[in-house]
N, CA, C and O atoms as a CHARMM CRD file, in Angstrom:
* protein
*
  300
    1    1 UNK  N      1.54200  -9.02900  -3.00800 PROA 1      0.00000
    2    1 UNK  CA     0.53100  -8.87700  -4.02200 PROA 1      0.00000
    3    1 UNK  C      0.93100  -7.67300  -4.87300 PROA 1      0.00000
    4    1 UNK  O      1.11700  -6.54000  -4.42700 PROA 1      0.00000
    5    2 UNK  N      1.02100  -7.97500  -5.90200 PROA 2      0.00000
    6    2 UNK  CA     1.50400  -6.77500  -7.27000 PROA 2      0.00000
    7    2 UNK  C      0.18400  -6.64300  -7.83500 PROA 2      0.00000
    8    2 UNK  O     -0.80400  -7.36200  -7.68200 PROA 2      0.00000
    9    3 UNK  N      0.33900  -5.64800  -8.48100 PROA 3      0.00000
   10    3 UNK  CA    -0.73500  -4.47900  -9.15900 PROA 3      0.00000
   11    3 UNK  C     -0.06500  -3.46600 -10.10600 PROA 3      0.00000
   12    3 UNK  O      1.01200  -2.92800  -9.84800 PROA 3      0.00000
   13    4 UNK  N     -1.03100  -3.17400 -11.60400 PROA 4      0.00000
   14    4 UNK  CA    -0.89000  -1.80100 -11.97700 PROA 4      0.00000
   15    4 UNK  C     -2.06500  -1.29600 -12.22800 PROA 4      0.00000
   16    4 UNK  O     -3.01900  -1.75000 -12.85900 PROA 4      0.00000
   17    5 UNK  N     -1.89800  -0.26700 -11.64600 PROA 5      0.00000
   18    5 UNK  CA    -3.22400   0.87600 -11.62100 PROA 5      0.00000
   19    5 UNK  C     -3.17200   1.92200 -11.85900 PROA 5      0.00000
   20    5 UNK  O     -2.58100   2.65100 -11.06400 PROA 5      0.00000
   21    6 UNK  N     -3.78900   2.51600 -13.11300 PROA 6      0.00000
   22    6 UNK  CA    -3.50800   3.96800 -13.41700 PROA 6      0.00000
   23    6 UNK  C     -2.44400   4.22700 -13.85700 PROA 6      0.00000
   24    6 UNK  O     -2.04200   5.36800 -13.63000 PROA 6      0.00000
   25    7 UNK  N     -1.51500   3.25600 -14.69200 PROA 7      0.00000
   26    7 UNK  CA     0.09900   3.05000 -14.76300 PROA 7      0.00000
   27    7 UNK  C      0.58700   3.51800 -13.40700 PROA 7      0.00000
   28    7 UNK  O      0.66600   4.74500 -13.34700 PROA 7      0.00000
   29    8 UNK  N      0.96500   2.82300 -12.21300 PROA 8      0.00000
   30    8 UNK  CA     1.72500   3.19100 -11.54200 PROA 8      0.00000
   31    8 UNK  C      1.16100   1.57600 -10.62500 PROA 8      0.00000
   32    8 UNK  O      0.08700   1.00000 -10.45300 PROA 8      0.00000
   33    9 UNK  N      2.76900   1.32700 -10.18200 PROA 9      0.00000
   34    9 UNK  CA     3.43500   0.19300 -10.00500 PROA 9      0.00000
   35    9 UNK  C      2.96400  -0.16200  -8.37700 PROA 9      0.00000
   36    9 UNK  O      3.37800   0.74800  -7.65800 PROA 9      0.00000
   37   10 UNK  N      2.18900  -1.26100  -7.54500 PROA 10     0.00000
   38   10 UNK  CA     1.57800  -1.39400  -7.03300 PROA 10     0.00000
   39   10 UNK  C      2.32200  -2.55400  -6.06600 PROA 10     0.00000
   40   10 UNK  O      2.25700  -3.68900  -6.53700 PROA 10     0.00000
   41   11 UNK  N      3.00100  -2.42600  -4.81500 PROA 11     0.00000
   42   11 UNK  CA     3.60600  -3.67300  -4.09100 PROA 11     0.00000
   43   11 UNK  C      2.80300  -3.47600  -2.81500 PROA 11     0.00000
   44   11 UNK  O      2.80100  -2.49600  -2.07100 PROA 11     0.00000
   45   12 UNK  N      1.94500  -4.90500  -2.69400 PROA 12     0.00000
   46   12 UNK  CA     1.30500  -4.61600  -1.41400 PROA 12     0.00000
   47   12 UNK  C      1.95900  -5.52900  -0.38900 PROA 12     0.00000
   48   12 UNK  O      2.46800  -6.46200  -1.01000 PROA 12     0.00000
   49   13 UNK  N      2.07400  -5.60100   0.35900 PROA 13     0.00000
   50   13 UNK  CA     2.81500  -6.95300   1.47400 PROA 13     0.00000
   51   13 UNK  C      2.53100  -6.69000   2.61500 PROA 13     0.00000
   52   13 UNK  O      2.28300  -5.51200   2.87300 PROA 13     0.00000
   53   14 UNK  N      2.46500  -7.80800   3.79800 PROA 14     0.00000
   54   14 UNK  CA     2.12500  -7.35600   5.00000 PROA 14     0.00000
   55   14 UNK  C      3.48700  -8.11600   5.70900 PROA 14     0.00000
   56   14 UNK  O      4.24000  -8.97100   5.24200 PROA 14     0.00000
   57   15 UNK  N      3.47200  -7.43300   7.03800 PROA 15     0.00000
   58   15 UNK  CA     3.96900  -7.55200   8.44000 PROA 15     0.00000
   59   15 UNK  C      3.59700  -8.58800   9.63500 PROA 15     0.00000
   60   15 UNK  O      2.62100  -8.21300  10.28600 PROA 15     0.00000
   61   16 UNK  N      4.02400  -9.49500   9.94700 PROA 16     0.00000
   62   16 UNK  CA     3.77100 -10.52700  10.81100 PROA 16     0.00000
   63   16 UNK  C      3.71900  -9.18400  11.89400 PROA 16     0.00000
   64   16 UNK  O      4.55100  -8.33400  11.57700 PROA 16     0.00000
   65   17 UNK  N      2.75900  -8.76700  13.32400 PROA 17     0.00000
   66   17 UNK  CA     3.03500  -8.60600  14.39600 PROA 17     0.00000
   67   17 UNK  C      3.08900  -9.10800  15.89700 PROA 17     0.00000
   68   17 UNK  O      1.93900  -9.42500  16.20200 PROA 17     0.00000
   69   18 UNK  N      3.53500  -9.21300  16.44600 PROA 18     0.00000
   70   18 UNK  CA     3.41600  -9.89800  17.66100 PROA 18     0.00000
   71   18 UNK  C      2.58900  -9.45000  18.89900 PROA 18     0.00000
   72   18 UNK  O      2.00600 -10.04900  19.80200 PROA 18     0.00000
   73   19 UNK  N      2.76300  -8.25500  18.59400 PROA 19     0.00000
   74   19 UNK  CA     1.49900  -7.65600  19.83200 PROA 19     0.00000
   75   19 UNK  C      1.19700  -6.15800  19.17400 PROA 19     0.00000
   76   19 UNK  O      2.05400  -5.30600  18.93600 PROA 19     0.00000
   77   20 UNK  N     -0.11800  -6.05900  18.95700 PROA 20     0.00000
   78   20 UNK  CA    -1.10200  -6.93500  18.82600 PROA 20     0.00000
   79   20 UNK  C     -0.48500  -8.05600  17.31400 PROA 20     0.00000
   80   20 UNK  O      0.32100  -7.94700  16.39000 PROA 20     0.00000
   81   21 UNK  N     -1.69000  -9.32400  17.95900 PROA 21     0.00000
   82   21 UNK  CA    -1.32100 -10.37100  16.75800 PROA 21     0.00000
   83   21 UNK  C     -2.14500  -9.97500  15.61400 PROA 21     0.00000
   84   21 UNK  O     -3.23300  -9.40200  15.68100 PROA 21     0.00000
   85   22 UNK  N     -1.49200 -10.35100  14.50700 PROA 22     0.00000
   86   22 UNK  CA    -1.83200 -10.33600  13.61100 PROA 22     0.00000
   87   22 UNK  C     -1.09900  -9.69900  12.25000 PROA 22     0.00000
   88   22 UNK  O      0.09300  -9.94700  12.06600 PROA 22     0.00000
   89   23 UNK  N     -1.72600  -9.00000  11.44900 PROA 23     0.00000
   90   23 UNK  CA    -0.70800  -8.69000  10.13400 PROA 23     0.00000
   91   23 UNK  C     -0.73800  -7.16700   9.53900 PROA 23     0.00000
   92   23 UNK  O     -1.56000  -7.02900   8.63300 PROA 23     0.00000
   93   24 UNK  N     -0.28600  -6.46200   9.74800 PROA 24     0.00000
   94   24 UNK  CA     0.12000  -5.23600   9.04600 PROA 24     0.00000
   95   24 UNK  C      0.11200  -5.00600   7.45800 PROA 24     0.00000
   96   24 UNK  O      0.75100  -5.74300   6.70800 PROA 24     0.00000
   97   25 UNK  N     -0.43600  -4.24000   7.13500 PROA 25     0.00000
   98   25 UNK  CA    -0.13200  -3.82400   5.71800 PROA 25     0.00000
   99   25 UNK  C      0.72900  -3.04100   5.05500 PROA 25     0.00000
  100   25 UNK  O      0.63900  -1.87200   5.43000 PROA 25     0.00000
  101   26 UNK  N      1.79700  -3.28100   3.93500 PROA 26     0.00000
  102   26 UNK  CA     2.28100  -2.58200   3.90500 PROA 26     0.00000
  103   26 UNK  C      2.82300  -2.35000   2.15700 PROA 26     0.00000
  104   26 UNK  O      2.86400  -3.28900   1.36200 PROA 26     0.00000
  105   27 UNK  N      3.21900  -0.86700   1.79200 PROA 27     0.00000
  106   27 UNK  CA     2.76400  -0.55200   0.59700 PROA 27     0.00000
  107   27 UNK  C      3.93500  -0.20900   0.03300 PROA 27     0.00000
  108   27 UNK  O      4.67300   0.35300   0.84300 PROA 27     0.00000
  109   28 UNK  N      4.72100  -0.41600  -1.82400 PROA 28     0.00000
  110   28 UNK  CA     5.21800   0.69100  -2.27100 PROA 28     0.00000
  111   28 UNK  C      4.68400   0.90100  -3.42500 PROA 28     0.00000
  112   28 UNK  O      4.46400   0.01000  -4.24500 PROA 28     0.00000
  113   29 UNK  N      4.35200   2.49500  -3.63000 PROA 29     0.00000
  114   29 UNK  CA     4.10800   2.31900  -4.90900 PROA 29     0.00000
  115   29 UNK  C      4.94900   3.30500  -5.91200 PROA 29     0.00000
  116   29 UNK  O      5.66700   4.14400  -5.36800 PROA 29     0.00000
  117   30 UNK  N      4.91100   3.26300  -7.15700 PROA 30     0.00000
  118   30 UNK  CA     5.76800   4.02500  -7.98800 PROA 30     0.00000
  119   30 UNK  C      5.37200   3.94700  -9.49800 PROA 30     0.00000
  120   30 UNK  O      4.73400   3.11700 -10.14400 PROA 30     0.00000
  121   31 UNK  N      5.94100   5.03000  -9.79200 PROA 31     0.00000
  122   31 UNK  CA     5.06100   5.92600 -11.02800 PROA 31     0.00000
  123   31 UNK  C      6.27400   7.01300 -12.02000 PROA 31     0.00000
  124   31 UNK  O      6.89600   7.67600 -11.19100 PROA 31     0.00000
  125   32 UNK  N      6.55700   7.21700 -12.87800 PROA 32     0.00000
  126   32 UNK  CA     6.65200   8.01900 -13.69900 PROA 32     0.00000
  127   32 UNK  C      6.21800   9.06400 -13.69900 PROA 32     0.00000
  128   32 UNK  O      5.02000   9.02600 -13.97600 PROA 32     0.00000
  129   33 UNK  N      6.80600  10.63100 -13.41600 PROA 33     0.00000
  130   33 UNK  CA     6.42600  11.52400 -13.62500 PROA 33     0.00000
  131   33 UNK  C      7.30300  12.43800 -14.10800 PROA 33     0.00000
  132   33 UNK  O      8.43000  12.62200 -13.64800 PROA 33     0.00000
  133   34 UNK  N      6.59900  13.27900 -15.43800 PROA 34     0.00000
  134   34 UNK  CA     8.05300  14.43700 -15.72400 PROA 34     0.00000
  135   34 UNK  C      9.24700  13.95700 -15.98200 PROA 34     0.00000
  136   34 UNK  O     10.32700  14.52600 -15.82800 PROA 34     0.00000
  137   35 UNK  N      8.94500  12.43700 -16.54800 PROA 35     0.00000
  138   35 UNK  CA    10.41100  11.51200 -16.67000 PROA 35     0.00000
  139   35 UNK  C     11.45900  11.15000 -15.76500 PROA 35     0.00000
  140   35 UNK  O     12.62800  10.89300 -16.05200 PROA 35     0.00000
  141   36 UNK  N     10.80500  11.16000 -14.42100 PROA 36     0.00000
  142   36 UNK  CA    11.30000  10.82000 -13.17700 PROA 36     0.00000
  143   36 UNK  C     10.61400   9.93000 -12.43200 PROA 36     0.00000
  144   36 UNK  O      9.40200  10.06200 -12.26200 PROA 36     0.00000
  145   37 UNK  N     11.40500   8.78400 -11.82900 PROA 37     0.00000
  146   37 UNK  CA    10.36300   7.71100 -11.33800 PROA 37     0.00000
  147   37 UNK  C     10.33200   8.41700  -9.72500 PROA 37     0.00000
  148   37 UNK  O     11.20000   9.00400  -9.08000 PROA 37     0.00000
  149   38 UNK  N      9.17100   8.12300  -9.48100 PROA 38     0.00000
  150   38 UNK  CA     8.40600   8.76000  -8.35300 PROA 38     0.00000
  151   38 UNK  C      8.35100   7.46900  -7.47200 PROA 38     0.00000
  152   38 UNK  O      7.94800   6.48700  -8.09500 PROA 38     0.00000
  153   39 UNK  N      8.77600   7.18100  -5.70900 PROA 39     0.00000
  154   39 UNK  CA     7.89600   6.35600  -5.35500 PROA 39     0.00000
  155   39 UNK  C      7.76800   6.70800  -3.64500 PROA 39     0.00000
  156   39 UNK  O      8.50500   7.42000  -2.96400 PROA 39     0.00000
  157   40 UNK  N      6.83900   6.11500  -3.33900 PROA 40     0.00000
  158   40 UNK  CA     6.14300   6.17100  -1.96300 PROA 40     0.00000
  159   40 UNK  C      5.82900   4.50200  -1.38100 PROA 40     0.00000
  160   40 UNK  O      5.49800   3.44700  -1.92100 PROA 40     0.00000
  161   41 UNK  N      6.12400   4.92400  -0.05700 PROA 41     0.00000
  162   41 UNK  CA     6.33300   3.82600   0.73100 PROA 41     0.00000
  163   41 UNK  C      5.04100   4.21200   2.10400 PROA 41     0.00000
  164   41 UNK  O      4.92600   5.32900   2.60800 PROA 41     0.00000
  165   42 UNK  N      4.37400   3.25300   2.40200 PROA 42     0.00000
  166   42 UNK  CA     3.06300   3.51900   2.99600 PROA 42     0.00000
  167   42 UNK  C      3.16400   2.50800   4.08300 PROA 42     0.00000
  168   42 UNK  O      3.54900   1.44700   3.59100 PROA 42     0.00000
  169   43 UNK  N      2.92400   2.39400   5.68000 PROA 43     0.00000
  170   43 UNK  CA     2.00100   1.66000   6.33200 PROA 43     0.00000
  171   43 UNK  C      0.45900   1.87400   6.59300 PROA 43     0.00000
  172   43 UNK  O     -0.14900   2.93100   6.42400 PROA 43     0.00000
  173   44 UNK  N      0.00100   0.81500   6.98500 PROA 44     0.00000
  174   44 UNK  CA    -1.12800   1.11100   6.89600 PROA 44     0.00000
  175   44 UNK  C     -1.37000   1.02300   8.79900 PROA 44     0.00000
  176   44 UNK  O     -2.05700   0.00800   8.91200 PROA 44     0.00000
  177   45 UNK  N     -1.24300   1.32600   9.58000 PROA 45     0.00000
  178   45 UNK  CA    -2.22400   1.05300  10.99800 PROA 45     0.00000
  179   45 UNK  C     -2.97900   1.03700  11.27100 PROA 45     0.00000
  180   45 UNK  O     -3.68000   1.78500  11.95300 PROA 45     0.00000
  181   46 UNK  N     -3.16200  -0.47400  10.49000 PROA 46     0.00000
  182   46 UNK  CA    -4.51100  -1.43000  10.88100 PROA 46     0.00000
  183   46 UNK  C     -4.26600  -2.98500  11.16900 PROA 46     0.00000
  184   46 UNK  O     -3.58300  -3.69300  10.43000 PROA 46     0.00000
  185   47 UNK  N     -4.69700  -3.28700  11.95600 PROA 47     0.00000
  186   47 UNK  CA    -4.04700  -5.35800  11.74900 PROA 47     0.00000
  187   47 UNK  C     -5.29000  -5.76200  11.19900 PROA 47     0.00000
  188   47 UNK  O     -6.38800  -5.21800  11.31400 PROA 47     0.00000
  189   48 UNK  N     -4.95500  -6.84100  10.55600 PROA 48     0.00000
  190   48 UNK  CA    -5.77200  -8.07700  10.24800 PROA 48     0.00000
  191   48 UNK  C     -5.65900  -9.20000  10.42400 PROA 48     0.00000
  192   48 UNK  O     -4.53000  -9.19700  10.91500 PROA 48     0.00000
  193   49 UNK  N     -6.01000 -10.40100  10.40700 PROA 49     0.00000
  194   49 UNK  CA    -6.32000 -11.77100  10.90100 PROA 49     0.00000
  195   49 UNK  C     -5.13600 -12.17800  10.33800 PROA 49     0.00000
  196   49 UNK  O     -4.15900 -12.60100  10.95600 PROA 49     0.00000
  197   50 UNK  N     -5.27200 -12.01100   8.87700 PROA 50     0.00000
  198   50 UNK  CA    -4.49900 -12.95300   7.68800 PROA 50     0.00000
  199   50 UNK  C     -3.42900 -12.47600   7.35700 PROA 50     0.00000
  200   50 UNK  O     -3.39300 -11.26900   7.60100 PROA 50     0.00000
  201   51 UNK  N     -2.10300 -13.04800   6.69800 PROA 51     0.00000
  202   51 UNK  CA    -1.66000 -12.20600   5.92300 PROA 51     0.00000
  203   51 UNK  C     -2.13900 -11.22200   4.35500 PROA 51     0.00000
  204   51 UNK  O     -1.64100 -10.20900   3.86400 PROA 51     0.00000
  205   52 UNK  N     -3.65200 -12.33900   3.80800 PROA 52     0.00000
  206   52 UNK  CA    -4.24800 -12.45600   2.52300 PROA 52     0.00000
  207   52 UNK  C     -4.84000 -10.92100   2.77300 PROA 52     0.00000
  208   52 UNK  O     -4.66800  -9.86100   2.17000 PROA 52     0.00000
  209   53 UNK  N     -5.67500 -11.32000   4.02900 PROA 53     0.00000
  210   53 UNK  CA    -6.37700  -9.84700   4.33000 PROA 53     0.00000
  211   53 UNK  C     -5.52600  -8.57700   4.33300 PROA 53     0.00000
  212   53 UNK  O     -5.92800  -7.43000   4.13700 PROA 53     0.00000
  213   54 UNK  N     -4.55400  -8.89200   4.53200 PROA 54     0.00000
  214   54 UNK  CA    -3.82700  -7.65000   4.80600 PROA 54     0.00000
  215   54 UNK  C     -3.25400  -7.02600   3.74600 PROA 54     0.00000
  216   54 UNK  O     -3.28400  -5.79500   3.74600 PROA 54     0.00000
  217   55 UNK  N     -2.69600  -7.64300   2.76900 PROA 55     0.00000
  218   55 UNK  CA    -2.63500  -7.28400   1.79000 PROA 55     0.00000
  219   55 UNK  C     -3.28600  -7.11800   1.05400 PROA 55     0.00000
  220   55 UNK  O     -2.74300  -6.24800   0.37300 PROA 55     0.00000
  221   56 UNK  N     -4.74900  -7.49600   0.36500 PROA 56     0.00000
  222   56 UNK  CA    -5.70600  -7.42400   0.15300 PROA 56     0.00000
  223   56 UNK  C     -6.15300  -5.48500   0.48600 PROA 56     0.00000
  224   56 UNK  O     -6.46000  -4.55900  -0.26500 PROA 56     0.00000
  225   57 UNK  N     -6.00400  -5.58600   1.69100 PROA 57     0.00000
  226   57 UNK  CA    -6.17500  -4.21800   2.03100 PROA 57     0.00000
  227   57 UNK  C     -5.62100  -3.41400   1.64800 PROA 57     0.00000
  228   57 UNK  O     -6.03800  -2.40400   1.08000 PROA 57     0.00000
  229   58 UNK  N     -4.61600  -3.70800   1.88100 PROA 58     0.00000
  230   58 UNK  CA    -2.88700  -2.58200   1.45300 PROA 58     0.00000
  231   58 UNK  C     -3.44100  -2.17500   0.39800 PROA 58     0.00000
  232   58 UNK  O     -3.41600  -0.95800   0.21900 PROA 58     0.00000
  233   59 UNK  N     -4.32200  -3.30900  -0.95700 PROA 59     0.00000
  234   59 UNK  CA    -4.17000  -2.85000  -2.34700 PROA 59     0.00000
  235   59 UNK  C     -5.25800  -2.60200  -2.65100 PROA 59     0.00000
  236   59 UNK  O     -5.49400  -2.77000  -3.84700 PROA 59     0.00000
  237   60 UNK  N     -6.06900  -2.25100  -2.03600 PROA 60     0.00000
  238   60 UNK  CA    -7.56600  -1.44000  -1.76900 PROA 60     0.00000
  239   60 UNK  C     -7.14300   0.11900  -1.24300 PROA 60     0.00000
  240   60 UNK  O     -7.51200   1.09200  -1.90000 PROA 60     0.00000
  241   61 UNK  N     -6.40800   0.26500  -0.11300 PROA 61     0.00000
  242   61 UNK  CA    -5.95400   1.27400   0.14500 PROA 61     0.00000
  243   61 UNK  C     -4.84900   2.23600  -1.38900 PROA 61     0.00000
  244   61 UNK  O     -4.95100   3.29700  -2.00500 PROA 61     0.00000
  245   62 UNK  N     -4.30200   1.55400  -1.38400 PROA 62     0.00000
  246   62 UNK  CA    -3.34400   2.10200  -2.53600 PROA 62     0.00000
  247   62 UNK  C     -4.37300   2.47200  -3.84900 PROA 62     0.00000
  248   62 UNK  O     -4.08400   3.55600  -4.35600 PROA 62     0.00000
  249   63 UNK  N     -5.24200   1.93800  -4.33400 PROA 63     0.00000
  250   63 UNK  CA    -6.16800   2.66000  -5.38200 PROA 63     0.00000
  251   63 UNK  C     -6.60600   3.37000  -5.33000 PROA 63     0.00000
  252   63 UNK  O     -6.59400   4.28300  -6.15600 PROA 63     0.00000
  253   64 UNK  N     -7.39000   3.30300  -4.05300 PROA 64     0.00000
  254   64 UNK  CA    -8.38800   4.56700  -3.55500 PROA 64     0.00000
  255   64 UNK  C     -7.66900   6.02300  -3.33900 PROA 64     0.00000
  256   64 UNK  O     -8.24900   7.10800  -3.30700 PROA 64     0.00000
  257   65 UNK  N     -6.06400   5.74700  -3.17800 PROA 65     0.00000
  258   65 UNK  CA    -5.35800   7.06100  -2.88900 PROA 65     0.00000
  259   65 UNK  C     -5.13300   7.71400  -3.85700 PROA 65     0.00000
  260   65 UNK  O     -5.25800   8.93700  -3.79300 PROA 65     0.00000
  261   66 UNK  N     -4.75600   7.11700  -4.97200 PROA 66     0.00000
  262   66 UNK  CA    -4.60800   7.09600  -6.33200 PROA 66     0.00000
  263   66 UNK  C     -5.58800   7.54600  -7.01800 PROA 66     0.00000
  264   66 UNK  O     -5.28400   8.22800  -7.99700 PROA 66     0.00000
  265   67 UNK  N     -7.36700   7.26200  -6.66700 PROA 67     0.00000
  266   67 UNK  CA    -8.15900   7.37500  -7.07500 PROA 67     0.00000
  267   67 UNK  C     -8.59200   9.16900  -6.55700 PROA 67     0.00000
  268   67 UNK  O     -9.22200  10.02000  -7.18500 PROA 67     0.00000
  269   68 UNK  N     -8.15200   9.21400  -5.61300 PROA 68     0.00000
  270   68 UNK  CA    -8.30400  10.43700  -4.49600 PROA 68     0.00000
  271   68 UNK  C     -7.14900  11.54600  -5.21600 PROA 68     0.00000
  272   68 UNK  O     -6.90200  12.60200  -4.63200 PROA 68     0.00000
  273   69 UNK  N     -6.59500  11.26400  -6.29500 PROA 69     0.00000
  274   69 UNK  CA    -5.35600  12.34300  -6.20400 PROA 69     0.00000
  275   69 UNK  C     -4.06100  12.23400  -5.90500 PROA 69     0.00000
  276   69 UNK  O     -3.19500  13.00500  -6.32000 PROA 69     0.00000
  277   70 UNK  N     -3.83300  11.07500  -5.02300 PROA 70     0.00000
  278   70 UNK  CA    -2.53200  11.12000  -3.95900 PROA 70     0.00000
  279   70 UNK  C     -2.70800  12.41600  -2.95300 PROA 70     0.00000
  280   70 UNK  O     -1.91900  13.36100  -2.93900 PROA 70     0.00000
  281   71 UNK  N     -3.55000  12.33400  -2.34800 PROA 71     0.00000
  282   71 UNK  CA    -3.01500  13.28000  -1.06000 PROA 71     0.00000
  283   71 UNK  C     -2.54600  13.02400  -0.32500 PROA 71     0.00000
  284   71 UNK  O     -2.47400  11.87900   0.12200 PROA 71     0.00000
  285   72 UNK  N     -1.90900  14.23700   0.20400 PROA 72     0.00000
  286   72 UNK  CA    -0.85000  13.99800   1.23400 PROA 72     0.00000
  287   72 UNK  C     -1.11800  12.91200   2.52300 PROA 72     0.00000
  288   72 UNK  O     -2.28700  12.98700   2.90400 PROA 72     0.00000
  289   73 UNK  N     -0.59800  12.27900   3.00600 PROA 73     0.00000
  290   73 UNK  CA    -1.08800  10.91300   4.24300 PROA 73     0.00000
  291   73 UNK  C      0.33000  11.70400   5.44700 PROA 73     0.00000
  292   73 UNK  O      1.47700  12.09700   5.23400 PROA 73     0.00000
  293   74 UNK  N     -0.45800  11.63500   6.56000 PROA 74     0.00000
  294   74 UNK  CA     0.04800  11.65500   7.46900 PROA 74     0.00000
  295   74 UNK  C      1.18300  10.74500   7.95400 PROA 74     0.00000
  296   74 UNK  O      0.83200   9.62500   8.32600 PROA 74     0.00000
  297   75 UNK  N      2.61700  11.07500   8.01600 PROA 75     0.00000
  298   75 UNK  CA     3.49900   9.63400   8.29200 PROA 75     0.00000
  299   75 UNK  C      3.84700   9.49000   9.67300 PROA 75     0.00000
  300   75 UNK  O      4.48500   8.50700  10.05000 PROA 75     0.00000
């Protein structure tokens, strides 16, 4: 699932897992800054049912961080 938000470039995708079942979220995003492309690469540790859900999430998560500033996330 692609996205732009806030100009900055939005890849959400999830992770098949096997134990636990279900689907991982997972993020890159990237941006322009100071005439340098900027980007960040995110999991999310959370599963969901779907793959839809999961990405879905990923790109709920990715706004709100965006929306927040970008603060720093624990890796």
């Amino acid at each position: 699932m692609d996205a732009v938000y806030k100009r900055h470039d939005i890849h959400a995708e999830a992770w098949e897992l096997l134990h636990p079942s279900g689907w991982e979220p997972r993020l890159y995003i990237s941006w322009r800054e100071a005439g340098q492309m900027i980007a960040k690469n995110f999991t999310i540790n959370q599963v969901f049912s779907t793959r839809k859900k999961a990405e879905r999430a990923g790109l709920l998560f990715a706004q709100k961080w965006l929306d927040d500033g970008k603060p720093a996330l624990r890796t």
